[in-house]
C-alpha positions, 0 to 999 in steps of 0.5 A: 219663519223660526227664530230662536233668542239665545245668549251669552256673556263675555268680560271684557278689559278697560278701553278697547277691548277685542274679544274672539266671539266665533265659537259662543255664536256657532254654538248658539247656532248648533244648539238651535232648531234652525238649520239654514238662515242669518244669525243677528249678533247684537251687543246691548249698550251703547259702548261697544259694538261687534264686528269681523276681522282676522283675529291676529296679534298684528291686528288686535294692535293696529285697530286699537291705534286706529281707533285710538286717532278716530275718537281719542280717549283722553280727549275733552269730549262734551259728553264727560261734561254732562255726565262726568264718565269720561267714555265720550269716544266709547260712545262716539266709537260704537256708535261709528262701529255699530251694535250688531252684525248678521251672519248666514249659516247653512246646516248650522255652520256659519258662513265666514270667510277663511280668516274671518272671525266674529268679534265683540269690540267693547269701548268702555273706560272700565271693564266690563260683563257684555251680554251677546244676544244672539237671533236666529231666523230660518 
């Protein structure tokens, strides 16, 4: 079974920031010598996470407000206690959402629905540079 590790790096803005990884992810599945298998999306870190929704403006301000009630970013969280870096929800939200996603692909093209894109949701109080790895199995 062949598996290819690629990578790519993404910045990402203060709070809850969505970004569109679709294109960087079929790319790493295009330029492998895999032709049919599962793509695992992992983000390193323990303040983001990765997922898929429709990437449109309604929803890139509806999930924020929805996680924003789940683990509020301004709340007295026992974590900024011990480590005086206010991102107890970043951690709390990520650990909700989880690190990574599997993908199918066939032919080097990804199987996602019609308005499914893969996203990169980093939680963390400050920007960041995310590095995406990317496990290609056939």
């Amino acid at each position: 079974m062949p598996a290819e590790l690629k990578r790519f790096f993404v910045r990402t803005e203060k709070d809850i920031s969505i970004k569109n990884i679709t294109e960087e992810v079929a790319k790493a599945v295009k330029e492998s010598n895999v032709s049919d298998g599962i793509a695992v999306v992992f983000v390193p870190g323990s303040t983001a996470s990765v997922s898929t929704m429709e990437y449109e403006p309604g929803l890139l301000k509806d999930i924020p407000r929805v996680l924003e009630k789940i683990a509020p970013l301004d709340y007295d969280w026992e974590h900024h206690k011990t480590w005086h870096d206010n991102n107890g929800a970043s951690h709390i939200l990520a650990n909700l959402l989880g690190p990574s996603l599997v993908v199918p692909f066939k032919n080097k093209q990804l199987l996602l629905g019609t308005w499914q894109q893969i996203v990169l949701m980093d939680f963390d109080r400050v920007p960041r540079k995310r590095e995406v790895l990317v496990q290609i199995i056939g």
